[in-house]
C-alpha positions in Angstrom: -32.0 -3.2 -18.4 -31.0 0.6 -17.4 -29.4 2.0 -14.7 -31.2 4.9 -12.6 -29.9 7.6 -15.6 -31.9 5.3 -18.2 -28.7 4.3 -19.8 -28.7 0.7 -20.8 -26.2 -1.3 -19.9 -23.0 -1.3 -20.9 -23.1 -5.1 -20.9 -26.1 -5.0 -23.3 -24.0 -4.5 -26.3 -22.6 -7.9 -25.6 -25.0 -10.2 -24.9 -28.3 -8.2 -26.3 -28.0 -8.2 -29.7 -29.6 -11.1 -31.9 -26.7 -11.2 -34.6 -23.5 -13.4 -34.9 -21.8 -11.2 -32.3 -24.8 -11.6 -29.8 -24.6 -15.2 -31.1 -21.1 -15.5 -30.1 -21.2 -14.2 -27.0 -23.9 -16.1 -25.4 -22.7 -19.1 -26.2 -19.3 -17.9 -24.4 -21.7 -18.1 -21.5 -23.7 -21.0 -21.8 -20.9 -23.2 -22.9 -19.7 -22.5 -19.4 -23.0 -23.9 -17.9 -25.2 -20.6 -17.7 -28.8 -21.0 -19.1 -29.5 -17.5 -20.7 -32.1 -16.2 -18.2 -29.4 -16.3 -15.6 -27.3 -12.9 -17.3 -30.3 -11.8 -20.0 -31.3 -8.1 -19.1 -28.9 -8.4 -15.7 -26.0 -6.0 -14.4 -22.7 -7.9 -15.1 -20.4 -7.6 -12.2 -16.9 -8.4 -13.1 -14.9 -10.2 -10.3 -11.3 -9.3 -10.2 -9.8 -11.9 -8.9 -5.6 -11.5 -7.9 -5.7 -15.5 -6.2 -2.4 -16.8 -6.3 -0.1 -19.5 -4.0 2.5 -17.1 -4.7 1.0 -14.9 -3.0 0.1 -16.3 0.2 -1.8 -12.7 1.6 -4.1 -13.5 -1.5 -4.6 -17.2 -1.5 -7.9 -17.8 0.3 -9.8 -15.0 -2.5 -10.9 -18.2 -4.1 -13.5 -18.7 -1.2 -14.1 -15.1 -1.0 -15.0 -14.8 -4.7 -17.9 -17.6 -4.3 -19.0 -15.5 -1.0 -19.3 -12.2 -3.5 -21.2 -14.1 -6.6 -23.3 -15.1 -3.7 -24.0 -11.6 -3.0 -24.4 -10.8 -6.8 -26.9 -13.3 -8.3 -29.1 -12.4 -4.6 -29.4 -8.8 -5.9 -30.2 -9.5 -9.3 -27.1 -8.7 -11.0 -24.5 -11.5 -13.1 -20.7 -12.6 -11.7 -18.2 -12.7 -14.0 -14.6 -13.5 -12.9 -11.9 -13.3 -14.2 -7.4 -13.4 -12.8 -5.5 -10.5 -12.3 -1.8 -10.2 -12.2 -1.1 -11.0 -8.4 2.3 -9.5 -6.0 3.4 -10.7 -3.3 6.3 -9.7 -1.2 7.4 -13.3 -0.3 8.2 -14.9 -4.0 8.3 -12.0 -6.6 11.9 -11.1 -6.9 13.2 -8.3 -7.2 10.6 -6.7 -5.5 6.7 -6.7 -6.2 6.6 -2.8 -6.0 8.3 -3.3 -9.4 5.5 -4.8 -11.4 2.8 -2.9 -9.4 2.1 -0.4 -12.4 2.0 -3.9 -14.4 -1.1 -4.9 -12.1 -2.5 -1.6 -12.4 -2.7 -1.6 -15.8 -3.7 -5.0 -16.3 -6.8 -4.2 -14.2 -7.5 -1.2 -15.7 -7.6 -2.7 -19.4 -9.5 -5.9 -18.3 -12.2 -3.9 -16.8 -12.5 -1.8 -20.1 -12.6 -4.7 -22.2 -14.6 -7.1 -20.3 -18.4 -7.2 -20.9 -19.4 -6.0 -17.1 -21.0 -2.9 -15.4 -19.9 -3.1 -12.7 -16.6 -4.7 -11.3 -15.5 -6.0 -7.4 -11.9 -6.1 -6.5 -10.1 -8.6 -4.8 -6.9 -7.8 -3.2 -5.2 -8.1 0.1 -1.4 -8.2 0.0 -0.1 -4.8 -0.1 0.8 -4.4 -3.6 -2.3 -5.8 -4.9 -4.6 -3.1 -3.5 -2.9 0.2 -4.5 -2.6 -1.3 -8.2 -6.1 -2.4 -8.2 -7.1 1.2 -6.8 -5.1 2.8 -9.7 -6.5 0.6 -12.6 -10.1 1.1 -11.0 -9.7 4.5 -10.8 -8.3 5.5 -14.3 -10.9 3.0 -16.1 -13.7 4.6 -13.9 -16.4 1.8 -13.7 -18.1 1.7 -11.0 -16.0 -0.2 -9.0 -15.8 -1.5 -5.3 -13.0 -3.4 -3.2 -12.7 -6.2 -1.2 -9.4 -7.3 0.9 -9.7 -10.9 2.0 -8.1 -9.6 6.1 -6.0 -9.5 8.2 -4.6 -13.1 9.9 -5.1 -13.8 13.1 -2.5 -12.7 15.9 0.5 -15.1 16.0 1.3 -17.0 19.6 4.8 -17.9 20.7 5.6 -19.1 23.4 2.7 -17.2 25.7 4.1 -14.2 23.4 1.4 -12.5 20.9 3.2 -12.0 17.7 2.4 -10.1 14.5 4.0 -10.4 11.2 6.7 -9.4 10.5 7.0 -6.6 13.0 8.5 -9.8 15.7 10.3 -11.9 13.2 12.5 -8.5 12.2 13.3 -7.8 16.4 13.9 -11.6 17.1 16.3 -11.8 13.5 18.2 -8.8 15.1 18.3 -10.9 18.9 19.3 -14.1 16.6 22.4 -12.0 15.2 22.7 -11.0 18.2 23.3 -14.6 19.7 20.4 -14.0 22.4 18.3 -16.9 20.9 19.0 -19.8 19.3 18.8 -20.9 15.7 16.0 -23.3 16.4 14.1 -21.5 19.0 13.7 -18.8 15.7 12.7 -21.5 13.5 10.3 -22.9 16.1 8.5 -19.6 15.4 7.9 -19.8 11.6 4.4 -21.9 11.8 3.4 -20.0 15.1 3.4 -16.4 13.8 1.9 -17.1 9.9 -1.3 -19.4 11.3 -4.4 -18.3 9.1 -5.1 -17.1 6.1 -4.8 -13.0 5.5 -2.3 -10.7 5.6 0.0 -9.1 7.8 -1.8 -8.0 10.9 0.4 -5.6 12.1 0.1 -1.9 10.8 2.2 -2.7 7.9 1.4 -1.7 4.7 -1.4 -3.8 3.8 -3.4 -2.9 7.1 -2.8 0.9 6.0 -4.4 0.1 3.0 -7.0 -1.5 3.8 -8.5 1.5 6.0 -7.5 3.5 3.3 -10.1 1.7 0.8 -12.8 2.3 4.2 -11.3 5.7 4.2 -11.7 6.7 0.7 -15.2 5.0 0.3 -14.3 2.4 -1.8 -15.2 -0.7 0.3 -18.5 -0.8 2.6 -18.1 0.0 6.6 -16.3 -2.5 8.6 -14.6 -4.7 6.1 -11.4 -2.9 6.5 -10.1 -5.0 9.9 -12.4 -8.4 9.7 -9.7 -11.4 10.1 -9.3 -13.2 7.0 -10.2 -16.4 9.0 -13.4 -15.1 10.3 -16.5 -16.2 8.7 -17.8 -12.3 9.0 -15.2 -11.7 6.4 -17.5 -14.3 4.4 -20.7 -12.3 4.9 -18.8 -9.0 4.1 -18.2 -10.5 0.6 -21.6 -11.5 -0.1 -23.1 -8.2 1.0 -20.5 -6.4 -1.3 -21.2 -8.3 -4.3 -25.0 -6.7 -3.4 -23.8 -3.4 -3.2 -21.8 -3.6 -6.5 -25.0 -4.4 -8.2 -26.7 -1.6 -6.5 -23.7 0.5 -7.8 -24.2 -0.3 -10.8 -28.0 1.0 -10.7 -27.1 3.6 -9.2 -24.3 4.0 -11.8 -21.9 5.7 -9.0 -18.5 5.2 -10.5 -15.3 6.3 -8.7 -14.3 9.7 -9.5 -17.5 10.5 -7.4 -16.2 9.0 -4.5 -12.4 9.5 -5.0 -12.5 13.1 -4.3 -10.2 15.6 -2.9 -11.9 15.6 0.2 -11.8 12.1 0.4 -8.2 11.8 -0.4 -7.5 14.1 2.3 -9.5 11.8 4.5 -7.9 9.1 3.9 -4.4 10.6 4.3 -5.2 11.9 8.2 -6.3 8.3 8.6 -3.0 7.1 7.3 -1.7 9.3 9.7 -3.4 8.3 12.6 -3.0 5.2 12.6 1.1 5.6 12.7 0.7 3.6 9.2 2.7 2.7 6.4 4.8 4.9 5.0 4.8 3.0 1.5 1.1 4.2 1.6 2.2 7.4 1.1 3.2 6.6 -2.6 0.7 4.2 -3.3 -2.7 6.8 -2.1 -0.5 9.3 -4.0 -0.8 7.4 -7.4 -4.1 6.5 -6.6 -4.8 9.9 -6.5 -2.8 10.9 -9.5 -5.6 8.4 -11.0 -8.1 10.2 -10.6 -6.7 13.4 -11.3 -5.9 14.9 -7.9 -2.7 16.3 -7.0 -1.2 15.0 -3.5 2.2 16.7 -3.1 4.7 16.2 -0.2 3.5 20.2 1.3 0.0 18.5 1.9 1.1 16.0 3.8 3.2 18.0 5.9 0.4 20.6 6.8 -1.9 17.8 7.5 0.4 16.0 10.2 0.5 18.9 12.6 -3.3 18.5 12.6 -4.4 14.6 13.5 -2.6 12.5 16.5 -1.8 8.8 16.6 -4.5 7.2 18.1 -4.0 3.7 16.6 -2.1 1.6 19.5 -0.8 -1.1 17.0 2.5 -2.6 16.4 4.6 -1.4 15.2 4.6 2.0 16.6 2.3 0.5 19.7 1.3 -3.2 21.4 -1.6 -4.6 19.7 -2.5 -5.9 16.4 -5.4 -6.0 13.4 -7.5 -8.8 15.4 -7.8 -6.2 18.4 -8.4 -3.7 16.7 -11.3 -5.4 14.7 -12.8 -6.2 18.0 -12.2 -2.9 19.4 -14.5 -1.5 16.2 -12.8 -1.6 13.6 -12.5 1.4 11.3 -15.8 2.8 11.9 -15.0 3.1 15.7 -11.5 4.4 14.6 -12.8 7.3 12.5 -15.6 8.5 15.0 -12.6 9.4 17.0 -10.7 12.1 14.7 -14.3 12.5 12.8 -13.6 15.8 14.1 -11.0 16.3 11.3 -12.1 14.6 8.6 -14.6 15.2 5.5 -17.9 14.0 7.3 -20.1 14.3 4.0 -17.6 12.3 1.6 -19.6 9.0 -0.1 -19.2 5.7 0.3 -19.7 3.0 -2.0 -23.3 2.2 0.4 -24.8 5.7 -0.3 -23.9 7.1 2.8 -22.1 9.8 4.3 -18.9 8.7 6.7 -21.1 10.8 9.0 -23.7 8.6 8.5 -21.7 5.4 8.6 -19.8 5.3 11.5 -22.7 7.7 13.8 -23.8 4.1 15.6 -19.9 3.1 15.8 -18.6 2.2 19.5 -15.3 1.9 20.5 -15.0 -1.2 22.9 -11.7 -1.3 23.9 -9.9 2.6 24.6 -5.8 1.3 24.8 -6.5 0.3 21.2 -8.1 2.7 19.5 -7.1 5.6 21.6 -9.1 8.8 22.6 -7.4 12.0 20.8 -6.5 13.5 24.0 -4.6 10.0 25.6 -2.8 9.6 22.1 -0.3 7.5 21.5 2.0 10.5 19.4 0.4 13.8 19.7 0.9 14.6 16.1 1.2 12.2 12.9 3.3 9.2 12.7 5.1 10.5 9.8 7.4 13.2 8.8 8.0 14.6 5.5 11.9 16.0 5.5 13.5 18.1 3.4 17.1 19.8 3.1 21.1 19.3 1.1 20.1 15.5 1.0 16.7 15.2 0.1 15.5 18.4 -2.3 12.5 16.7 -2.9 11.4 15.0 0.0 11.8 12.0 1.9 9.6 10.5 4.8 10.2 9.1 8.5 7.9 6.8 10.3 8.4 8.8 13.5 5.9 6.9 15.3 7.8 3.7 14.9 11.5 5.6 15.7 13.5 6.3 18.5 12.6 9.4 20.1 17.0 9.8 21.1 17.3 9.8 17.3 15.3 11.7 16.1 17.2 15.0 16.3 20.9 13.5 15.3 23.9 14.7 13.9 26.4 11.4 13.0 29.3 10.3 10.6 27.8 8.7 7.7 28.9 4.8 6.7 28.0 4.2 3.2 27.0 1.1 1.4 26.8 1.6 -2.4 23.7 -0.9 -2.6 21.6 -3.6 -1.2 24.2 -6.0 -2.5 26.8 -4.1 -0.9 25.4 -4.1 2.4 24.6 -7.5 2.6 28.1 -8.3 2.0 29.8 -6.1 4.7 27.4 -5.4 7.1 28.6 -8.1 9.5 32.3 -7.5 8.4 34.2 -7.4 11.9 36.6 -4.7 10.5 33.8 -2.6 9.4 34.3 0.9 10.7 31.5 1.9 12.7 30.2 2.9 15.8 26.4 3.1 17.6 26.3 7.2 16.8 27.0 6.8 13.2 24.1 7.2 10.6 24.0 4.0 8.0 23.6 4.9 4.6 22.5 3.0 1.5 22.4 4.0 -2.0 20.8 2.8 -5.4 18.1 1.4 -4.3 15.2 3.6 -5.3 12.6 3.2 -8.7 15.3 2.9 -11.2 18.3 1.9 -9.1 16.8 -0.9 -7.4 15.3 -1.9 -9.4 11.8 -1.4 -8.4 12.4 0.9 -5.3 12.9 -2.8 -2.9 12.1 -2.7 0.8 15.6 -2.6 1.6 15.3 0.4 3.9 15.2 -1.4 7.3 18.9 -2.2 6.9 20.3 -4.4 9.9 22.4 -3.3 12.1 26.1 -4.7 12.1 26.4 -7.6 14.3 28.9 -6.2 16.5 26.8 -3.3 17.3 24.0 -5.6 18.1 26.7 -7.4 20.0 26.6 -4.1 22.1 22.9 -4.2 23.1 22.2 -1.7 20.8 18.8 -2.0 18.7 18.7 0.9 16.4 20.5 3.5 14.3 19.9 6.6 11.8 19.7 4.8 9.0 19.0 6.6 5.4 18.4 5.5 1.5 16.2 5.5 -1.5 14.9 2.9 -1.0 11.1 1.7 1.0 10.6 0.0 4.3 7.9 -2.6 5.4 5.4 -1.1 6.9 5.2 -3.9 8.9 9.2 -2.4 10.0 10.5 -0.3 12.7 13.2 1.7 13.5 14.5 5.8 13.0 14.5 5.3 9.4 14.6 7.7 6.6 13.1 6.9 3.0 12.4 7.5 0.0 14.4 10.1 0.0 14.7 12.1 -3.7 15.7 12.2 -6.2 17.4 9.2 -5.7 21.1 8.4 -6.2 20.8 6.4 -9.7 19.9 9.9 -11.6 22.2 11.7 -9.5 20.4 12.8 -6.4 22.7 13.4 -3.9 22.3 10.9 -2.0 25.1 9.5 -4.7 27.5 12.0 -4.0 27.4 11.3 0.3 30.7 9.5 1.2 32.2 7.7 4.3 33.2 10.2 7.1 30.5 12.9 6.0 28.4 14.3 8.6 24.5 14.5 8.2 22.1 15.9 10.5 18.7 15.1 10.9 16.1 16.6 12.1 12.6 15.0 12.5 11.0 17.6 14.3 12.1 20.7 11.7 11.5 18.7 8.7 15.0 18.8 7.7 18.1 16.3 6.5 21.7 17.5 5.2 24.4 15.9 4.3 27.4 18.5 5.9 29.8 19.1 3.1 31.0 22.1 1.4 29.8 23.1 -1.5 32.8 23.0 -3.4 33.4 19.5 -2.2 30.3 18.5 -4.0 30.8 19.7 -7.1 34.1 18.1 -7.1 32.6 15.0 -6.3 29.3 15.6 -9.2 31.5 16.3 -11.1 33.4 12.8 -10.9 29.8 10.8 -10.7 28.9 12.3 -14.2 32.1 11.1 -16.3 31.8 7.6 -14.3 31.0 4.8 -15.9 30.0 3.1 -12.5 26.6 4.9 -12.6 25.7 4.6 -15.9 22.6 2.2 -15.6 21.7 -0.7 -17.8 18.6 0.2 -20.0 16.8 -2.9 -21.2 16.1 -2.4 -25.2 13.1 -5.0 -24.4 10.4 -6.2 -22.3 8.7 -4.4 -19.5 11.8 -3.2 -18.0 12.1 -1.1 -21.2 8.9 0.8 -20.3 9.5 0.6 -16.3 12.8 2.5 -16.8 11.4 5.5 -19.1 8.8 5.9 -17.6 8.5 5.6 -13.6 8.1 8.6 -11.6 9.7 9.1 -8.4 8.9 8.6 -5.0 7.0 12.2 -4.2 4.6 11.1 -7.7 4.0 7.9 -6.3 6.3 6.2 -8.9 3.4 5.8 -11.1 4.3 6.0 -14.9 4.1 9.4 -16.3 1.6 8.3 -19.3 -0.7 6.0 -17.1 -1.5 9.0 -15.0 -5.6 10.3 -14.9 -8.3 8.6 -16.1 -10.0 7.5 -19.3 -13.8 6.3 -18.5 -15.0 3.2 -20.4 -16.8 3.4 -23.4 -20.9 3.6 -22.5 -23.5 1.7 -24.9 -24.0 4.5 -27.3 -20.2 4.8 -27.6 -19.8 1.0 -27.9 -22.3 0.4 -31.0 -20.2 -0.2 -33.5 -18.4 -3.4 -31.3 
């Protein structure tokens, strides 16, 4: 068979030939059960499949697989699927944004030595999606992605909760001894009731539009509950469209464009999303050879509002927003600002794909002019502490905060703070700024979402519920709070982060894009000066293993801590190239 260029197959130098290698790989196929009519001649769509029970966001894409070889055999085409590496925030210790260049590489080197044409990704918890993205997009298949959903709301108590936006503020009102230990246990099985992932505008949410956004997943599927049979039906009618891909042979860097990058960045901005999505879109983009710098992001918040009423920055979550309308509704709003002729997987324009799209609830998916910020949820800062950037999920902060000028407490690392954060004798008040080092890409390890550090119990004690708190390190997007991130370099190579110490004053300033740390300049050289013939910061390097290559090799945060040789992309081999196999 040929695609619409007349190109045969890429498959067809598997499974075409009548030698031993032909021979061979048939029989692959019908040892499994497959009589030979059933992939002869036929687009092979691989399935790439990251099911796992450890990673509970990912462990109903069993059911969703079957739903998208459904899809495939109706169109004409062949499933073949096969695992992926899968993350998960819950289990993977020390942090799943450690091994999520791991995933993307995996899936990048399956899909160029699989025998398919095409290949549909399955993903849903936050780290899964990103990675598949990146591996997609550097192999350059053509390629499509499904998330298996959001879950549905949780109910506690008459209360609508979403994950784990309400278990963070009840934890703080258990430390705070306004709840009970078993009233916060008694809301473990009601918040976590379906399959999907979190379904608040955490991370995973983010990314989810973001794949609608960038035109890598058909209209709609962004927001369909993982427990809703529609999500079923999406699947099947994307396992069509991959085949139709396929004959078409539209492979991603048509789609991922700069255009559409930008798109998808106002979208992440509109929807007061996660800032983790900020590094993952900008290694996707680094991918597929597209430069996303820290500038671009600030020029493009002054330009889109937040219009997405969803915890944590507003009061509704993913299930509301799905019956409000969903990403289509949610982009007809700011289509005004986007890329209106960028593709979708379908063949359509965004233009095209969202021109029928009604909005059926306004106080979720908000009108422009009645938004919920006026400009984007995040800020990019800059200044003495951060030469290189670091971000601020203004939309989710405390609008008190977020001009501040406090005395900083400092915790060396996570470890740290966990051990003295709840020290009575701990020396700190509500104005102070909380800081936290080594916990960024190398000093983690793994960049951890340790950002959203707790407040000390006796200022929760107080009444008080939040603080200027600063580090290297990343924050759920599911998280809340006026808290800086990511902020670079970070302290294990000797940003300066590493040089701030107790009693120094830092100012931040949300609104001009700035943070400093207020010490002379002689002071700091004093103190670089001591760092550098420390042993104390001298890191371990691992001489094996993947930690070996992690620690070489990762970027940080303002390149999407992506490893310096995976970036760009290498296109599979095509038949002609692939006749000597």
């Amino acid at each position: 068979m040929t695609n619409s260029n007349g190109k045969v197959l890429r498959s067809e130098a598997w499974f075409g030939p009548r030698d031993l290698e032909g021979f061979l790989h048939r029989s692959g196929l019908k040892n499994q059960g497959w009589d030979e009519d059933s992939f002869a001649g036929k687009p092979v769509i691989g399935i790439a499949n990251s099911w796992s029970e450890a990673t509970h966001c990912n462990a109903h894409l069993r059911v969703i697989a079957e739903h998208v070889k459904r899809g495939v055999i109706a169109a004409g085409g062949f499933p073949l699927e096969f695992p992926t590496i899968s993350l998960g925030e819950f289990f993977l210790t020390p942090t799943s944004m450690l091994y999520r260049n791991l995933m993307a590489m995996d899936v990048e080197e399956m899909i160029r030595g699989l025998p398919i044409d095409g290949v549909v990704l399955l993903s849903n918890c936050d780290k899964t999606t990103p990675a598949m993205l990146m591996g997609a997009a550097s192999a350059d298949l053509p390629a499509i992605i499904v998330t298996g959903g959001p879950q549905l709301k949780g109910n506690w108590r008459g209360e609508e909760l979403g994950s784990c936006t309400d278990c963070r503020r009840y934890w703080s009102e258990l430390r705070a001894g306004t709840i009970t230990q078993a009233e916060y246990d008694s809301m473990e099985e009601a918040i976590y009731r379906s399959p999907g992932h979190c379904m608040v505008m955490g991370t995973a949410s983010t990314m989810s539009v973001i794949c609608e956004a960038l035109g890598m997943t058909p209209p709609g599927g962004a927001a369909i509950p993982g427990a809703d049979s529609r999500r079923r039906v999406f699947a099947e009618r994307a396992g069509a469209t991959a085949v139709d891909l396929v004959r078409r042979n539209t492979r991603p860097s048509e789609l991922l464009t700069e255009e559409a990058f930008e798109n998808a960045a106002l979208s992440l901005l509109a929807l007061g999303g996660s800032t983790n999505a900020i590094i993952h879109l900008t290694a996707i983009a680094g991918r597929a050879g597209i430069d996303l710098p820290l500038a671009k992001w600030e020029e493009l918040s002054d330009r889109v509002p937040v219009i997405a009423n969803l915890k944590p920055s507003g009061k509704y979550l993913m299930e509301d927003f799905f019956y409000a309308g969903g990403a289509p509704a949610f982009f007809k709003k700011i289509l005004h600002l986007l890329n209106q002729d960028c593709v979708n997987v379908n063949g359509k324009t965004l233009a095209q794909n969202v021109g029928d799209a009604e909005c059926h609830n306004d106080d979720v998916i908000l009108d422009p002019g009645h938004a919920l910020y006026p400009d984007g949820g995040i800020s990019i800062l800059k200044g003495t502490l951060a030469p290189d950037g670091a971000v601020i999920k203004r939309s989710a902060a405390s609008s008190d905060l977020l001009q501040h000028t406090g005395r900083a407490v400092v915790f060396s690392s996570p470890a740290d703070l966990h051990r003295r954060i709840d020290d009575p004798d701990l020396d700190v008040t509500e104005n102070d700024i909380l800081v936290m080092q080594d916990a960024g890409p190398i000093g983690g390890p793994g960049m951890p979402e340790a950002g959203f550090m707790p407040l000390p119990r006796k200022i929760l004690e107080q009444g008080v519920r939040d603080m200027v708190r600063i580090s290297d390190a990343r924050m759920s997007g599911t998280a809340f709070g006026t808290v800086v991130l990511h902020v670079a370099p970070e302290s294990a190579i000797g940003g300066p982060l590493a040089l701030v110490r107790d009693g120094d004053m830092i100012s931040l300033d949300a609104d001009g894009g700035r943070l400093d740390l207020l010490v002379d300049d002689d002071e700091l050289r004093r103190r670089r000066a001591d760092l550098e013939s420390s042993e104390a910061v001298t890191h371990m390097q691992p001489e094996r293993g993947y930690m070996h290559v992690y620690n070489r090799h990762v970027m940080q945060a303002q390149h999407g801590c992506d490893f310096d040789f995976a970036v760009g992309r290498t296109p599979v081999a095509t038949h002609v190239e692939m006749e000597g196999h």
